[in-house]
N, C-alpha and C positions, 0 to 999 in steps of 0.2 A: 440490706434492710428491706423488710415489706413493706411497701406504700401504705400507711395508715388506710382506713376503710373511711369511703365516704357520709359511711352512717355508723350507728353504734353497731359491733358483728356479737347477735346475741347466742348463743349457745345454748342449745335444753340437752342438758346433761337425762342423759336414760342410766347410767349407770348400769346399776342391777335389779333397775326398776322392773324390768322384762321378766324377772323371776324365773328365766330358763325357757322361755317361749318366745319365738321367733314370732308369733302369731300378734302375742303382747306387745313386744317392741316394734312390730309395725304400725299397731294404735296409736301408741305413745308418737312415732313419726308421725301420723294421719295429724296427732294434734298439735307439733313442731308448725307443722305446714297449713295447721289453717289458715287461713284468711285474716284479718286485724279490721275491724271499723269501727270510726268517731263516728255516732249518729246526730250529735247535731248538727256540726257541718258535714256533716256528711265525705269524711274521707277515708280512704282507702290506705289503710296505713301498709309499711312491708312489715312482714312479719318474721321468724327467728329464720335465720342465716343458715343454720346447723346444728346436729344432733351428733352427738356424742357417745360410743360405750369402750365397754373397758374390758381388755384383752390376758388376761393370763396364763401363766402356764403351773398348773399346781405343783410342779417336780422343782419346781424354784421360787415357789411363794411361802410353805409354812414348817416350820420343824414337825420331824417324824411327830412327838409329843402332843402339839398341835393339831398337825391332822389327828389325832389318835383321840383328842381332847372330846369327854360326852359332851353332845351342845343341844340342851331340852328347852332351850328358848320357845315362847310362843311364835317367832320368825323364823324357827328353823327350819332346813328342806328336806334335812336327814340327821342320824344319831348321833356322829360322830361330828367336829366341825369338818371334816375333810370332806363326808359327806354333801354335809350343806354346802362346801365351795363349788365341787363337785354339780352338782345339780344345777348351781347358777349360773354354770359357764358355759358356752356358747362356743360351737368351733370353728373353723375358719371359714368351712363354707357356708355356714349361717349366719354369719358378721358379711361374708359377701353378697349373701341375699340380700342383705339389709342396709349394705350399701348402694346394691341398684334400687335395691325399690326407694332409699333417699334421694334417689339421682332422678329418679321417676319425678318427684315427688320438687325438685328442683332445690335442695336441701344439699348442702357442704357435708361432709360426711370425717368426723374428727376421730383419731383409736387414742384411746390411753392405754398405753404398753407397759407392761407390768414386769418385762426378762428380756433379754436377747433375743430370747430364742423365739417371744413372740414377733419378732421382725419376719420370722416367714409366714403372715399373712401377706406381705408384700407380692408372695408369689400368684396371689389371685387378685389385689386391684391395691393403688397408691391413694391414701388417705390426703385429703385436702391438707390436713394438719396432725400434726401429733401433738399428744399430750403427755407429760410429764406429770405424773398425781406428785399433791403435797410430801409427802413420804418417802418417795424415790428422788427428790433434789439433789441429797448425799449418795446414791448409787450411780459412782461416775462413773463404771462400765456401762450402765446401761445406757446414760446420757452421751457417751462415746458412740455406742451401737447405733442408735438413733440418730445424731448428728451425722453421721456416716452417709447416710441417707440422701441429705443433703432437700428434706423436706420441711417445708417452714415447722417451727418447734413451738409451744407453748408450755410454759413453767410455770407451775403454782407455789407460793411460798408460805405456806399456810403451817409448815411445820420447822422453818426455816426464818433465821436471819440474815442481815448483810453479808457475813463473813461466807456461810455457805452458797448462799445468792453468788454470789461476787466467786466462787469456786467453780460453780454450775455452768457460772455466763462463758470463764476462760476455757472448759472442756468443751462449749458449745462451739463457741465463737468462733475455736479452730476449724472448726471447718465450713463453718457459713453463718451468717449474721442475721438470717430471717428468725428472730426469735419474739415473742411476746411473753410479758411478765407479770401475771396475775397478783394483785393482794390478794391475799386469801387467809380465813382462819380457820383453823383443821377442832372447830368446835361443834358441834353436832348435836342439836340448833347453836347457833353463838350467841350469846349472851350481849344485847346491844351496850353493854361497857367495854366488852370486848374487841368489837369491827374496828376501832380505830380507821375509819375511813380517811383520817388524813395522811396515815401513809401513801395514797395514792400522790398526794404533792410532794411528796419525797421522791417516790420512783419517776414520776413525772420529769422533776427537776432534777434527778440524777442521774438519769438512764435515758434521755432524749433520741438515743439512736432507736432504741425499742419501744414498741404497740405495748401501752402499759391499757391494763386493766383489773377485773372485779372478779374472782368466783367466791359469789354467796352462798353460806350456809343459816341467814339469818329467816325469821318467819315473816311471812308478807313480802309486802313488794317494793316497802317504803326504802331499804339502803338500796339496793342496787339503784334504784332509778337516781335516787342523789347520787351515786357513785358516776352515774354517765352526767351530773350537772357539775359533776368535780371533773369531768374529764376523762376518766374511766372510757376505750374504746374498742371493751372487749366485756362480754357480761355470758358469766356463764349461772345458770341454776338450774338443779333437779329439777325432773318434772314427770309427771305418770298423768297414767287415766285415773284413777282413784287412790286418793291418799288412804284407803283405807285397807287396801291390799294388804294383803304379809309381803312384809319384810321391813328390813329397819330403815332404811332411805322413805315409805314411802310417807310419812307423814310429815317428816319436814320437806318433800319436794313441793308443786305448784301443780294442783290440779286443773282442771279444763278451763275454769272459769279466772283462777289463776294468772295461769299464762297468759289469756287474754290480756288481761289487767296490764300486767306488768309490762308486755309487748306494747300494748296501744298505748302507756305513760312512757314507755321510754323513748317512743317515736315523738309522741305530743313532746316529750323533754327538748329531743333532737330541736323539733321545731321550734319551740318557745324562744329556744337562746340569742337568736339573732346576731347583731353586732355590737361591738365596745363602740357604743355613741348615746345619744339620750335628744328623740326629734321626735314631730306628732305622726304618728302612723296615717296615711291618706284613708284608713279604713276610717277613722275617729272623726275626720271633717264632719258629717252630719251631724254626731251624736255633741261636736264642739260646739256646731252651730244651735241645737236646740238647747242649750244648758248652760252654757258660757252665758256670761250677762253682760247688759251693754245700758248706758247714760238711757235713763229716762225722766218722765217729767212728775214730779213729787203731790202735784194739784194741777188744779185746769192755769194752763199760761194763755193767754187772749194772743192774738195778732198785735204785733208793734212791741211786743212784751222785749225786754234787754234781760237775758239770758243769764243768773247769775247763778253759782255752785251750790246755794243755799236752794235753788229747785232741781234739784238733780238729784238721783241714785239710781241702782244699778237693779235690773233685774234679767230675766232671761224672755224672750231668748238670742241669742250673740248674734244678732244681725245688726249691730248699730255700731253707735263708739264708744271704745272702750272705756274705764277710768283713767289711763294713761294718757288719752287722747284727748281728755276734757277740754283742753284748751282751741280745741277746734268750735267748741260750742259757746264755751263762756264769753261773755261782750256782744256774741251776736242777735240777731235781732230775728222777733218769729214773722213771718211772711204769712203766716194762719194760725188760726187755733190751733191748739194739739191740749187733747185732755188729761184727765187724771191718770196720773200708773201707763203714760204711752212711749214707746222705744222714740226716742227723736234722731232722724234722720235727718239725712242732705235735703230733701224735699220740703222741712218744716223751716229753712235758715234761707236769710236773705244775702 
């Protein structure tokens, strides 16, 4: 099993945001790896863990018919669909560029392997993690080839329930147990009726030996980050330099400003959550002492005055006694003046 991550491990899914440019998908890295800041208080958030693309081999991805299929989309890259896969894929020594320059860049470095046969990128560098797309869950040769490996695994179930789940894990399992287990919904944006974010307490609570987590396909940044306040300890989402690029991923990914967002709330999440208890934070002492309210005097009391409940209320600020404490006050006797609307202290009692 992999030791859970100390913080949420967030993923920017590149996909085939790169559009077939090795040039592009190092941008796309450059903005995995920015930097993250809270400017009020002024912190330094960590920013995403790792960046992600997706490896194919066309000779075992689509029927002759399919590739042969005209594809005149305004996303296409070429006539035919074969074309356009054609075009978008990237080969092995261009995923190895792009794995040092993530490595430069201090960035995990994730493949989604699409065939078998894509396992000989293996021969140019070993990926932090693999991934398993929603789609291939049920391709349990490939989920054999891969567990072979003996490289922590990551499963998306996005197209997949229990039964196949629960198939996926025994093919894995046999040969090693670092797996992680994404909810996921294979909708493209998902429909917020759809997320069903409480599956996460299901996998949580049923698969305790595995790194459960989130790959969102929804808009904005609002589910994942509740997904990492549900628990979720894996968060993957598309992401580009311009949502406005060709191709089909790229307007529901997370642009520049985006990513920001959603990085620096899911750190602030991380933070927020604290511990199962309910005490006053030592940050709150000033702001308790100027607001909180304490016994004061309702009109002017003279000296020698006997103290009763009927001259008292409460105002702020909480430097005196409280209402609960009244009886430290009432019967006694004032030793001076104290005027109208004044905090009474130990210094006014005899």
């Amino acid at each position: 099993m992999i030791k859970p991550p100390a913080s949420t491990y967030i993923i920017g899914e590149i996909g085939q945001n790169h559009n077939g440019s090795v040039e592009i998908a190092k941008q796309i890295i450059d903005l995995a790896a920015s930097p993250v800041r809270e400017q009020l208080f002024e912190l330094s958030l960590k920013g995403m863990d790792a960046v992600k693309l997706t490896k194919r081999d066309l000779k075992h991805e689509l029927s002759a018919a399919e590739m042969r299929r005209s594809y005149n989309s305004e996303n296409s890259f070429g006539k035919t669909y074969g074309e356009h896969r054609k075009a978008l894929e990237l080969d092995e020594e261009q995923h190895f560029e792009l794995y040092k320059y993530a490595k430069e860049k201090e960035l995990d470095f994730v493949e989604t392997l699409c065939a078998p046969s894509c396992l000989s990128l293996l021969k140019y560098f070993e990926p932090d993690r693999l991934k398993v797309a929603s789609r291939d869950l049920t391709n349990l040769p490939l989920l054999e080839a891969m567990a072979e490996t003996k490289i922590p695994m990551i499963i998306s179930t996005g197209m997949s329930g229990k039964k196949e789940l629960e198939r996926a894990l025994e093919v894995i399992s046999g040969k090693h147990s670092k797996i992680s287990i994404l909810h996921c919904v294979s909708e493209y944006p998902t429909h917020p009726r759809h997320v069903n974010l409480n599956t996460l307490d299901y996998l949580l609570k049923n698969y305790k030996e595995y790194i459960i987590g989130y790959s969102d396909h929804t808009i904005g940044i609002s589910v994942p980050v509740a997904a990492v306040a549900k628990g979720a300890q894996i968060i993957e989402k598309h992401i580009t330099i311009d949502r406005c690029l060709k191709g089909t991923d790229q307007k529901g990914s997370l642009g520049k400003d985006g990513v920001r967002r959603m990085v620096r709330d899911i750190r602030l999440m991380e933070m927020s959550l604290g511990t199962e208890d309910i005490f006053v934070q030592p940050a709150v002492k000033d702001v308790k002492q100027k607001l909180e309210r304490s016994l004061a005097s309702k009109k002017h009391l003279a000296s020698g005055h006997k103290i009763s409940e009927s001259d008292l209320h409460l105002l702020s600020p909480g430097i005196g006694f409280r209402w609960t404490e009244r009886e430290k006050i009432v019967g006694k006797i004032l030793k001076k003046d104290i005027g109208k609307d004044e905090i009474i202290t130990e210094d006014y009692l005899i």
